[in-house]
N, C-alpha and C positions, 0 to 999 in steps of 0.2 A: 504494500500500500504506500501513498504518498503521504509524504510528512514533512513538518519544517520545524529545522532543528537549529539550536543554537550551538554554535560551531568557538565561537569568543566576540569580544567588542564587536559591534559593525557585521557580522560575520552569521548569516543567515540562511538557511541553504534547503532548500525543498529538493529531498532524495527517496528514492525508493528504502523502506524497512521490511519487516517480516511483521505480517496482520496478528494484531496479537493473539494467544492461543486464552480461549473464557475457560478457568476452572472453576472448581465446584462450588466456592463461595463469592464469585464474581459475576459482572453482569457485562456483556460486548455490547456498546452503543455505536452503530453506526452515526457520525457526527453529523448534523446540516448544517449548522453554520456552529462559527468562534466568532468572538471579538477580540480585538487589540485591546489590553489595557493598559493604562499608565504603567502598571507593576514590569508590564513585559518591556515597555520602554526602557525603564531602569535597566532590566537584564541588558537590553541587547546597546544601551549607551556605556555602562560601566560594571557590567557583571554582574550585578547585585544580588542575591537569594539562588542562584542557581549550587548546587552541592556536586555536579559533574558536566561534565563535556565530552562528547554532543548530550546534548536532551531536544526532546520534543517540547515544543512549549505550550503555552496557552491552556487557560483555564474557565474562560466564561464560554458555553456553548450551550446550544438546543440537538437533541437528537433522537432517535428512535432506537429501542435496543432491539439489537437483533437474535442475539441466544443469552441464556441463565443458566447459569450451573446450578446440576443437581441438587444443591444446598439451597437453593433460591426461593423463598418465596414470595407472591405480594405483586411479582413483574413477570412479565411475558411478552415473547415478541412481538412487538407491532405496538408496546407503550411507546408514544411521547415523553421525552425525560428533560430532564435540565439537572445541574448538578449541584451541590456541596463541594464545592474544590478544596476545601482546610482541612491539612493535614495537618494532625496535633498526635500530643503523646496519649493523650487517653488515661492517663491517672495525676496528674497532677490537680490541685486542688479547687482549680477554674475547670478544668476540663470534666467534674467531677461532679460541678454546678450547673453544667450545659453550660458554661461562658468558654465556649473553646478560642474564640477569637483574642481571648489574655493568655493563652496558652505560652509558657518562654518557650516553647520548641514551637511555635507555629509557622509550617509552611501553606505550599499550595501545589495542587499537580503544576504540573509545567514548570517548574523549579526543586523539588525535589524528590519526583519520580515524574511516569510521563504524562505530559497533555494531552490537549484536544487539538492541538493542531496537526491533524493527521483524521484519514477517511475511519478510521475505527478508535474505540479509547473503549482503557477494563478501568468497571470501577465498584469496589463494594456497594451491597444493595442501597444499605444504610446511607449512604451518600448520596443518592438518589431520589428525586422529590417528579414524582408522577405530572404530568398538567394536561390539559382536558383536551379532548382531540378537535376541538373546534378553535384552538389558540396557533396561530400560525407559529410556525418555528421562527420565522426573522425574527420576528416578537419577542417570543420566549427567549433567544439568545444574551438579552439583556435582564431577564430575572436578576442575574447577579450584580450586575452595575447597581440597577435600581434597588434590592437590597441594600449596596453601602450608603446610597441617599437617602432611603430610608433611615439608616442608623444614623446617618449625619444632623438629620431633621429632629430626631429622636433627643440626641446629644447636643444640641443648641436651644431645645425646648423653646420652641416658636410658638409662639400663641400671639394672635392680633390685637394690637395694634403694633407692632414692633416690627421700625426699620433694619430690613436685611440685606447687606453687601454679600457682596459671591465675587470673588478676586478666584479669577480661571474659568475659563469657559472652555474648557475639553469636556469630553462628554459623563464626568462624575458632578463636575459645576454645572452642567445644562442640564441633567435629571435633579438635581440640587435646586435648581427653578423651579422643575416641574412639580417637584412633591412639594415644596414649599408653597405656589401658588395654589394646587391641591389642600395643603395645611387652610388657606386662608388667608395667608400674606397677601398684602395685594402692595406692599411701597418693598419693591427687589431689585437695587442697583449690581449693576457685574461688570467689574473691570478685566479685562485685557487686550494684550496687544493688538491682538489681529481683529482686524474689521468684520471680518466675513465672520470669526465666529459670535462676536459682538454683533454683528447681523440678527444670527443665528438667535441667541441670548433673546435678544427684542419679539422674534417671532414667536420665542415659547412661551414668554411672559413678562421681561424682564422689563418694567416699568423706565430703566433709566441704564444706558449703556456707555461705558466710559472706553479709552483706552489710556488712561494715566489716572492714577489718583488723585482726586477734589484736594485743593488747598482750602480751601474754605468748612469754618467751623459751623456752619450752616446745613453742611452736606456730610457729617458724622450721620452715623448709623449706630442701634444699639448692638447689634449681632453680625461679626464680621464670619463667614467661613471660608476659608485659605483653602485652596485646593488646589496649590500650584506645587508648592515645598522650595521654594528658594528664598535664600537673604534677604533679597529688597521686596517681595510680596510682601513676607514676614513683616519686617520694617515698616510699610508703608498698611499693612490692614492694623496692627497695634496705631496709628497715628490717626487713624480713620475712623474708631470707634471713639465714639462720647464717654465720659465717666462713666462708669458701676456697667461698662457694656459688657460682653462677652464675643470672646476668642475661641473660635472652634478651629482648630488645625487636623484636616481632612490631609493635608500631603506630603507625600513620603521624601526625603531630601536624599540626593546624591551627592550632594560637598558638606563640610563643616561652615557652620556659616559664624559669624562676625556681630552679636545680637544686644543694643543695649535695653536692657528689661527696665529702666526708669520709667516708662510712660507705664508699664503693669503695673508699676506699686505707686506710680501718682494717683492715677485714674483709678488707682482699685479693682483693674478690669480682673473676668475670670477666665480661666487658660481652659480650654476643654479638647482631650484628647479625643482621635475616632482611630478607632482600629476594624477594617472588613468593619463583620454583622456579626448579631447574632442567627442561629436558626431559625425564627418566629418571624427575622424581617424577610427572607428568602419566602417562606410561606404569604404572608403579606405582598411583596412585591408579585408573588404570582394571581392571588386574588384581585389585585389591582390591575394587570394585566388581564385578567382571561372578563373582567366587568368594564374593562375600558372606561375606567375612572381617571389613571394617569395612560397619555400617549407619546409613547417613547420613539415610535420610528422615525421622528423629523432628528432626530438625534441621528442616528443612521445616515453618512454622507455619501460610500462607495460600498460597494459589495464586489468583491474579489475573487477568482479562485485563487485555492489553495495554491497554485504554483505561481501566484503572482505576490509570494509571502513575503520577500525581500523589498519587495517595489513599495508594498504596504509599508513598511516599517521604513522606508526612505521617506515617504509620502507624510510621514506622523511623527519624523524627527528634523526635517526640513528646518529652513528659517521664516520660511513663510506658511504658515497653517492656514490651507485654505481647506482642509478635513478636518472631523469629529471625528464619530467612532466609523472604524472599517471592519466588516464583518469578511471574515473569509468562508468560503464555501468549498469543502472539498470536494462534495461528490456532485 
């Protein structure tokens, strides 16, 4: 089968592997679509959470399983699936609480055994969450995005009337809109660079679209969420909040950054972690999806195959972002 594997930095390579073989406690999903996520960005710019090389990558995907091992119950060929991609230890004392997402050993396929990027993927039953055969697959592909937005929404505790800033608009800041305007928000400014996704931003709901941070103490907001993860976001979303506001940092950093925390303890603001989700927003993001309460396909920019896996990740590391999320399609 055809697969795209991470080879090192830059280094991206869709090759023939051997289909994997479903044992008795596992399930073979034929993939329809993955998505790129930020995470995979990190792997394929500076290595980050991969544990060997080659790997397959990729972990947000819709699919249909096609055999069950013996051991199997609950699934059969011809389910619609979507995944659980967190790999955790399973005894530690979060994992132990269903908080697998605080797990310290927590990976994910595609960085610490294999992905979805690839026409077949094994994955325990347990990881596995059914959705209704009437829910198209591109759809479903994004369960898991919109689960971390969900968490994110959860972990800033938005209730109206409270101004919301969204610093990044790749496609976890643009479902970040969309649940939040879902929440009730209706005042949602979002900064970044690039126009087009600032475009983008405006058409999902984003009341007020920047490409540089407001100087004016008029244009503070009470709730900033950072979903970009570098220095000067950092820097300039702590400047952007009013006193007693809240700091939600949604993104993952690649450098050490240079950070003076005086405006946190002038203003008194509160720092609020997101890590993934938990379980129950997976389930959530899928009832949201299959009742078309939140619609996530304007997020969706290209649809690729599978052997166009290198072009993608050129396409989404580029200097000019004129894509969101690229879904690849293997089969």
């Amino acid at each position: 089968m055809l697969a795209a594997r991470y080879y090192g930095i830059g280094d991206v390579r869709v090759e023939e592997v051997p289909r994997p073989v479903c044992g008795r406690g596992e399930v073979l999903i034929k993939v329809a679509y993955a998505g790129i996520c930020g995470s995979d960005l990190h792997i394929y710019r500076k290595g980050m959470f991969v544990t060997k090389v080659p790997e397959t990558m990729g972990h947000e995907f819709s699919g249909v399983v096609e055999e069950v091992g013996t051991d199997v119950s609950g699934l059969v060929p011809g389910d619609s699936v979507v995944g659980d991609p967190r790999v955790t230890c399973g005894n530690c004392e979060w994992c132990r609480q269903g908080l697998g997402h605080l797990c310290p050993e927590l990976g994910f396929i595609g960085e610490v055994s294999p992905g979805c990027f690839g026409e077949y993927l094994l994955m325990r039953p347990e990881c596995l969450l059914k959705i209704p055969k009437f829910m198209a697959l591109q759809k479903a592909a994004l369960v898991e995005p919109l689960a971390v937005a969900l968490h994110i929404v959860t972990r800033a505790k938005l209730t109206p009337p409270v101004r919301l800033g969204v610093v990044g608009a790749g496609p976890i800041g643009l479902i970040t809109v969309l649940v939040a305007r879902a929440a009730g928000i209706s005042q949602v400014a979002v900064v970044d660079l690039s126009p087009d996704r600032c475009e983008l931003a405006k058409r999902l709901g984003a009341d007020l679209v920047m490409e540089s941070f407001p100087d004016d103490f008029s244009s503070q907001v009470d709730v900033v969420i950072e979903a970009v993860g570098v220095e000067k976001t950092l820097q300039g979303s702590v400047k952007w909040l009013r006193p007693g506001g809240r700091l939600v940092m949604a993104g993952l950093y690649e450098d050490k950054i240079c950070f003076d925390p005086n405006d946190i303890v002038v203003k008194e603001l509160e720092v609020v972690g997101v890590n993934a989700y938990e379980t129950a927003d997976l389930h959530k993001a899928i009832n949201h999806l299959a009742s078309d309460s939140i619609d996530v396909t304007p997020v969706v920019s290209h649809i690729l195959p599978l052997a166009s896996a290198a072009q993608a990740f050129s396409m989404l590391t580029a200097s000019t972002k004129n894509s969101a999320k690229i879904l690849l399609e293997p089969n």
